[in-house]
N, C-alpha and C positions, 0 to 999 in steps of 0.2 A: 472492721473499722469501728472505733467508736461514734455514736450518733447524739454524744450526750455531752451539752454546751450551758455555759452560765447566761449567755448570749443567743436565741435561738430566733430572732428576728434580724436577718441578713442587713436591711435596709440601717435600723438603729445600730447593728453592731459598727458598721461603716464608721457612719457617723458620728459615733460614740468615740472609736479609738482616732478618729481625725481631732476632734475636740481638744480629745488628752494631750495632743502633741506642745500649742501654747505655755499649757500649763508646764509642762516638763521643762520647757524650753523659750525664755521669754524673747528672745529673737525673731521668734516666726509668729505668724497670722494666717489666720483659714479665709477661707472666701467657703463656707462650707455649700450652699448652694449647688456650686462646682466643684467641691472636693478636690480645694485647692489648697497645700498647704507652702508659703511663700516667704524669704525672706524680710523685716519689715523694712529695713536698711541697708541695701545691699551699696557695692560702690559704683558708681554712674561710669565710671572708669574703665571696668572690666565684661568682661564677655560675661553672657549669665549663661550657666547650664542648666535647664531643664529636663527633665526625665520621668519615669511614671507609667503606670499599667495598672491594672486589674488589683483588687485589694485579698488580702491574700496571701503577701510576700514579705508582711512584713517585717524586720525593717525597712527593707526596701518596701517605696522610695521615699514614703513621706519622711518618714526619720534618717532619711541622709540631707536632708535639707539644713544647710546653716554656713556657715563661715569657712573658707576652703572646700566648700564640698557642692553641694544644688545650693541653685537659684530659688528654683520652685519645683513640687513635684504636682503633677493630677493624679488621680485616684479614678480609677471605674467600678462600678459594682463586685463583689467575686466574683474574682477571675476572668473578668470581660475588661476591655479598654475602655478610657474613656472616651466621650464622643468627642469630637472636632471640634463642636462649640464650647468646649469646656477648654479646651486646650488654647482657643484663638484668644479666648476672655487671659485666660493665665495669662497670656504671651502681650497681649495688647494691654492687661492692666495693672498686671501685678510684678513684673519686672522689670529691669534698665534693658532698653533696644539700642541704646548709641554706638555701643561697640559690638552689637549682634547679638545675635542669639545660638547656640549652641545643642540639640536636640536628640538627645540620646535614649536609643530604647530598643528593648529585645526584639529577635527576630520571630513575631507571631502577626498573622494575618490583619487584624482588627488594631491591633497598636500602631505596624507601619501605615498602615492607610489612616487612620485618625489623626496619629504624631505626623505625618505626611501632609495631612491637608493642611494641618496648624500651621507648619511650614509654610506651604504655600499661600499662604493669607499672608500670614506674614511679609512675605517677598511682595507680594503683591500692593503691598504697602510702603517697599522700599525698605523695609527692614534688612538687613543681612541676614541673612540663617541658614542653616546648614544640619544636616541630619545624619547620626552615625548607625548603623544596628549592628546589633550586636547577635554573633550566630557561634556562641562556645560549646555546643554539646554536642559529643561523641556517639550520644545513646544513639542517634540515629544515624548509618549511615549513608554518604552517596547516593548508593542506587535507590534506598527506600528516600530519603530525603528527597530530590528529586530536584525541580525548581524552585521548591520551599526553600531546600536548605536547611540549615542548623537552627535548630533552637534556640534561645540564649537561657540561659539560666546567670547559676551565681558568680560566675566571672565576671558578666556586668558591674559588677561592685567594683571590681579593681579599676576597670574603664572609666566609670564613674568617679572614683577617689583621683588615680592621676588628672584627668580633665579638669576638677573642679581643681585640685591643686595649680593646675598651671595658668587656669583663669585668675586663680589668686593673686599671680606674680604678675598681673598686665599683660599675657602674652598677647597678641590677636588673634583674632577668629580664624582666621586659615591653620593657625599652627597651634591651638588647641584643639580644633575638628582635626587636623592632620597626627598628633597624637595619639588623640582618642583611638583613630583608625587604624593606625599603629598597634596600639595597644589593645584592640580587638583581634587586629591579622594575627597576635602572637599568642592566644587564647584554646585553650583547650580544657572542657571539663565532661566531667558524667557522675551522674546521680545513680542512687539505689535505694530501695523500701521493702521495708516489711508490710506495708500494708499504704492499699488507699486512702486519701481522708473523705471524709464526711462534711460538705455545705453545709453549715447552719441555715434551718428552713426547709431544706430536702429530705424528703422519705427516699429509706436502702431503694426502693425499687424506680426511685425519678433517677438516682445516679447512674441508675445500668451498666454498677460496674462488676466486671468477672473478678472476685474478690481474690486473694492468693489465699492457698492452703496454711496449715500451722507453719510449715518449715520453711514455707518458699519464699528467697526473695527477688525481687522482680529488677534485673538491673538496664540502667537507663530510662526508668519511669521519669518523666515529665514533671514539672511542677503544676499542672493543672489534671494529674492521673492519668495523662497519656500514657498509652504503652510504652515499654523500654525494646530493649534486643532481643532479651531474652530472660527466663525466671528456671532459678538454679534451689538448689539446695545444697549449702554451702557455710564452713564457718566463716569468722572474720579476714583472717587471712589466707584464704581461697578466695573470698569478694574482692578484697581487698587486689589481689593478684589480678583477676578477671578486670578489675578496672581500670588502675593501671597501664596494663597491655594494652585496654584501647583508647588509651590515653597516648600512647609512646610508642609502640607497637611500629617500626618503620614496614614491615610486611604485611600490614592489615592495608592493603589499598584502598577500600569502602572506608576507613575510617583515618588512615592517615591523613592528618590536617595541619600539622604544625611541628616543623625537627626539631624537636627537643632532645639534646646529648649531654653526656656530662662533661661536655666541654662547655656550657650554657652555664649563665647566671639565672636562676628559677625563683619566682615565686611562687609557695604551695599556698594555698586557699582551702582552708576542710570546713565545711559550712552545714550545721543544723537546719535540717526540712523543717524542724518545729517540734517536734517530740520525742527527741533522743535526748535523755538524760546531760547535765554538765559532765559529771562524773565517765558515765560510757562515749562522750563526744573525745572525751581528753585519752582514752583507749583508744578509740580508734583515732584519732590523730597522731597519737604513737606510733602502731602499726604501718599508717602510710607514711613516716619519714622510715624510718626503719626500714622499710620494704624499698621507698626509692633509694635508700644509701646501698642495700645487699643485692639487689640483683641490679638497681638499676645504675649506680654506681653516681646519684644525680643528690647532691647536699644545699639544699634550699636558704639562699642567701635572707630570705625573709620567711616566715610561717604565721597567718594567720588562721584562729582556729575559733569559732564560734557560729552565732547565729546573725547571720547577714543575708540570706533572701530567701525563705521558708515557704512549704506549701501547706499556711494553716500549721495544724498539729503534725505534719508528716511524720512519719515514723522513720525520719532515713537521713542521711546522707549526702552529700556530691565533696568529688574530689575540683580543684581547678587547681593549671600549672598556667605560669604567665613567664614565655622566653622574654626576658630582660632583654631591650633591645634599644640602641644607640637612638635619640629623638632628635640627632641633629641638632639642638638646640644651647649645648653648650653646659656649663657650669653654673650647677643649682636646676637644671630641670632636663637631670636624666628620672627614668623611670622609677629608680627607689630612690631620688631624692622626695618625687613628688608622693610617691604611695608613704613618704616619712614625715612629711611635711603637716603641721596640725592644724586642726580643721575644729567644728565644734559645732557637732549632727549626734544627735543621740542615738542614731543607730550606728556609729563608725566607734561608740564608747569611747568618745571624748569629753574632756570636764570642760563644763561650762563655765566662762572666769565671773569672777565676782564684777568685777567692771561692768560687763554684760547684762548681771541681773539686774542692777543700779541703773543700769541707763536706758531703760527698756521699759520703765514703770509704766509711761503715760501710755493711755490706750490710744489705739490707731482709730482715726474717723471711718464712718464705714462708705464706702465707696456705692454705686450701683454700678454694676457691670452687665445690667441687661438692657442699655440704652444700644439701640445699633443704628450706625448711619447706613442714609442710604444714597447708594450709589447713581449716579446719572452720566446720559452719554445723549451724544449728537445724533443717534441710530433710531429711528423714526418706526413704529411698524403700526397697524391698524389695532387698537384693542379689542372690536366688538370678531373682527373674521378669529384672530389669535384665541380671543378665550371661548370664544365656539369650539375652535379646534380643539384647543386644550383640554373641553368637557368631553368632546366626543372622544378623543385619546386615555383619558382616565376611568372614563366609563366604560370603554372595552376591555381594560385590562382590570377592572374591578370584576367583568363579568366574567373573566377567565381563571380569576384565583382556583376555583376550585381545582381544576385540570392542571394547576402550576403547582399547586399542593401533591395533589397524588403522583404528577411526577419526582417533586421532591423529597414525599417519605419515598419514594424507593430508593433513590439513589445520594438521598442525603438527609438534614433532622426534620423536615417538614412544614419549617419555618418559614420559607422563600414565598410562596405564595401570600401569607399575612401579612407579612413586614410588606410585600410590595402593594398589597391593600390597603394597608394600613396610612400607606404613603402617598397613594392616589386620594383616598377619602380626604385628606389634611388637605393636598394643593384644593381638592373640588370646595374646598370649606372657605380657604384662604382666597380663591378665585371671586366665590360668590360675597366675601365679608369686606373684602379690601377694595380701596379706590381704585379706578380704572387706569391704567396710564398709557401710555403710545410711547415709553423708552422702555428699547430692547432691552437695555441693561440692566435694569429696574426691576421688569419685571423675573426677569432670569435669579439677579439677588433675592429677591422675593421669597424665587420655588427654592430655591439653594439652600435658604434659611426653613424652610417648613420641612423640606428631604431630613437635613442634619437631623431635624428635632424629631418628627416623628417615627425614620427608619433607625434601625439598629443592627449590630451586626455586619459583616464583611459585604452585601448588596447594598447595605444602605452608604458605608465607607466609600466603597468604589462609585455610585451614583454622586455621592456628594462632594466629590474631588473633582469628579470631572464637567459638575455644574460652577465650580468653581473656578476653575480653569477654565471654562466656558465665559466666566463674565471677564476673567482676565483676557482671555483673545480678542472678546470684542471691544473691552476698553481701549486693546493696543492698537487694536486696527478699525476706530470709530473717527470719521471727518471730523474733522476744523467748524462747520456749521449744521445745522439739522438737515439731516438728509432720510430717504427712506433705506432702509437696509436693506442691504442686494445678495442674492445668492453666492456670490462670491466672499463677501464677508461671512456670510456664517459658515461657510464650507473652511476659510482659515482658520476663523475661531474656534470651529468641531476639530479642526486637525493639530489645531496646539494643545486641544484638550486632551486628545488621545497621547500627547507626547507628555505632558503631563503627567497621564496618567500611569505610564510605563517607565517612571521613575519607583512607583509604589507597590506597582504590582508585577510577576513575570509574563502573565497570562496573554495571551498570544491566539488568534486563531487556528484550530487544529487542539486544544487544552481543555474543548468542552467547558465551557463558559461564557456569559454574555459576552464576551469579546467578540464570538462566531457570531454576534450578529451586529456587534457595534460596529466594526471596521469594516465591513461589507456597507455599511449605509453611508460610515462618512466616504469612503473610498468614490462608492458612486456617486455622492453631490458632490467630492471634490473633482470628479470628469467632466462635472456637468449635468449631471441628469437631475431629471423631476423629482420631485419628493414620490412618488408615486413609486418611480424607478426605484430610489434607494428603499422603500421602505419594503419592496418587495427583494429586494437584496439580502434587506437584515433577515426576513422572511424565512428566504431558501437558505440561510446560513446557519438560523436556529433546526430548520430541519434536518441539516446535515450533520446535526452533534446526534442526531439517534443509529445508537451502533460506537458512538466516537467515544472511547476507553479515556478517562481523565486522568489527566497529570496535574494536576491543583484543583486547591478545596476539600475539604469535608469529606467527597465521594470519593478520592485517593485510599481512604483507610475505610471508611463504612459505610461506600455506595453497596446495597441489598441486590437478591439477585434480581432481574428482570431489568437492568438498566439498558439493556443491548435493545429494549424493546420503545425508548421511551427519549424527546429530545430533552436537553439540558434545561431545566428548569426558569434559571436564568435568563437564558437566549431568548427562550419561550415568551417568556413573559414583555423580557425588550421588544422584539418583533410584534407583539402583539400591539405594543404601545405607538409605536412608531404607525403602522397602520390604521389603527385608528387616528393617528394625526394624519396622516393623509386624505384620508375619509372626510373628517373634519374641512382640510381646506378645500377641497372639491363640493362640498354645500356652497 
């Protein structure tokens, strides 16, 4: 791979190419802060579509932002999602809510949970919105995919193009999310590389990756170097053939996803990783129609052929076919009306009209979007017993990082233990610096808002969904006058949170994950029992994950050996927190 950038500070690079977009494009405006890049005048009329992930890909997504196409996109560091609070700000400041929101984004762990909570704030605000993911890659199949699922890669873009198109024509939100979904179900792609890329910022040896030989290419590699199926040595049309088949392939059961016949209307999609020549991109986009007309007997009513969602510099490839599929919707927004339909996003290589740049001069005032309200409810509880308890619950599991660590390098990156450190020291900061209050709701948004901010990553997503849905329960089921909060209320509001959160995630008790110890604690205070009860519940559930083989997360592909010996990191750490609050309210 090469390791050699004009750009070699990750943070500035961000930065730097968000900036550039204004300029290119005087339609849109950053909120860079948030690495948010947003229409300045969109219509109050139409459904907005949002979208966005990890930077990285582009032009996806900030450069599909504009006129027929996004609303607004967020941006996360490479190749990480953005957080939650970047997403709720997008969605609360920088677009039209009147006729909903529309929420689209790849099928990876830390995008759905992030784009998910945004969601749910949203709702929770009465907003309409609605979320689509998108899961087109073949590289992985069935069996190894699992509960995860597909990946999304560059298909996305077509979901993306139709949806913004049909948002353009006034459709509603049900039947642009209904679309979208449409035109995900009919979605099938896979990638191929000659080689890994290289993070600006990272040494060969932080990437750990097992790099491919001279001749080998590795197909179904990931856009973030995930591994693919399998690494061949092979010319172009031998890849070319390999992908295909598990594109189309109706006897590849593990990867059959989508009939595509030549009885179908197709669209092909040939999409630049980032660093295959124009010249060699327009060869091998040859190749793949040639190859679906000769063996596969399938002649593509549209062919798009460029660079539309890259990983960095990648040295590769992906094919997408999209079955052309009836939207119910009538005349003027079938599928290749709307993927024909024009738009004016600089990465869809649309011309921008002269009108546009004329009318666009006057600069935008600049907004703050880091005012946050705060929430109040009728739900009564003691502050000085509550933030006792809450010290003694954070200080137990700050003492246990260590043990949460070395269960996590072995059977995942190491991280789990810090990040949940990292997240107890913030509340213990925010505890001791902030006013006291006696509303339950209050102080719940509070922890909600310090979690978002200081955890990261897929523990920190899933804690801060379900602290959120947490304030939602108890908003919904809070008296008419000040009363004190009863065990029965928080016991609904911990079980709307679980349902909540099983919107975002599949994890399940029995999957080796905080789950084994979450649903064991709400289950027992929703019976009835003591805190004492449930928190020995979560307890015995986190110890039940030692031995327990995972089916999601991380430890799927590169839990080390000795995990038979050791419980789930996650669980661990929950149970630990949970009894220390117990501990806590027995002082």
């Amino acid at each position: 791979m090469s390791t050699k950038h004009f750009i070699n500070d990750p943070t500035h690079l961000v930065n730097s190419a968000l900036q550039s977009l204004p300029h290119t494009n005087p339609s849109l405006a950053l909120d860079l802060p948030n690495k948010t890049i947003y229409r300045r005048a969109p219509s109050p009329s139409h459904v907005s579509i949002v979208s966005g992930g990890g930077s990285g890909h582009e032009p996806s997504f900030a450069s599909f932002v504009g006129a027929g196409l996004l609303t607004a996109s967020v941006a996360g560091t490479i190749f990480a999602s953005p957080s939650a609070e970047q997403i709720r700000r997008c969605i609360a400041h920088h677009i039209p809510q009147q006729q909903g929101v529309l929420v689209v984004v790849m099928n990876y762990t830390g995008d759905v949970l992030n784009f998910g909570m945004g969601v749910e704030k949203a709702r929770a605000r009465g907003v309409q919105a609605d979320m689509v993911v998108v899961g087109d890659d073949a590289g992985v199949g069935r069996e190894r995919g699992g509960k995860v699922g597909r990946r999304g890669i560059a298909g996305t873009c077509l979901v993306l193009k139709i949806a913004g198109a049909l948002a353009a024509r006034g459709a509603p939100l049900k039947d642009v999310s209904a679309v979208a979904q449409l035109t995900a179900n009919n979605l099938v792609s896979i990638g191929s590389s000659l080689s890994h890329v290289h993070v600006p910022g990272r040494t060969i040896t932080a990437t750990g990756e097992d790099e491919l030989g001279p001749s080998e290419i590795e197909i179904g590699m990931g856009i973030h170097n995930e591994p693919g199926s399998e690494r061949k040595t092979t010319d172009l049309p031998g890849l070319v053939k390999t992908m295909l088949a598990h594109c189309l392939d109706r006897s590849d059961k593990d990867r059959h996803f989508v009939d595509i016949s030549e009885r179908d209307e197709v669209v092909l999609l040939v999409n630049n990783l980032g660093g295959v020549s124009v010249l060699e991109l327009g060869g091998i986009t040859n190749e793949v129609v040639e190859q679906l007309a000769d063996d596969w007997n399938i002649k593509p009513v549209r062919i798009l052929a460029g660079t539309f969602m890259t990983s960095l510099n990648g040295l590769g490839f992906s094919i997408s076919l999209l079955r052309v599929t009836d939207t119910g919707l009538g005349a003027g927004a079938s599928m290749i009306e709307l993927l024909d339909a024009p738009s004016e996003a600089a990465g869809w290589s649309a011309v921008v009209k002269t009108d546009t740049w004329t009318s666009q001069e006057e600069p935008m005032q600049r907004q703050n979007t880091n005012i946050d309200e705060t929430w109040t409810s009728n739900l009564r509880i003691d502050p000085e017993i509550v933030q006792s308890a809450l010290t003694t619950a954070l200080n137990r599991l700050i003492a246990a990082e260590p043990d949460i660590t070395r269960y996590d390098t072995i059977v995942g990156d190491g991280d789990c233990g810090i990040g949940l450190k990292r997240g107890a020291e913030a509340i213990l900061e925010m505890l001791r610096g902030a006013t006291k209050t006696d509303d339950a709701l209050t102080l719940v948004q509070k922890i909600t808002q310090v979690v978002e901010l200081a955890m990261d990553g897929t523990s920190g997503a899933i804690y801060a969904i379900f602290f959120n849905a947490l304030a939602h329960g108890l908003s919904q089921n809070a008296p008419s006058s000040p009363q004190p909060i009863t065990a029965e209320i928080w016991s609904k509001a911990l079980g709307s949170s679980l349902q909540s959160l099983s919107r975002y995630t599949p994890a399940k008790p029995g999957d080796r994950t905080l789950m084994d110890a979450l649903y064991p604690f709400v289950e027992k205070l929703s019976e009835g029992g003591h805190m004492e009860e449930a928190a020995n519940a979560a307890a015995e559930g986190a110890r039940n994950t030692q031995g327990m083989r995972a089916s999601l997360g991380r430890t799927v592909y590169v839990g080390g050996e000795g995990w038979q010996g050791v419980p789930d990191p996650g669980a661990h750490g929950l149970a630990e927190l949970l009894q220390g609050l117990s501990e806590g309210l027995k002082k």
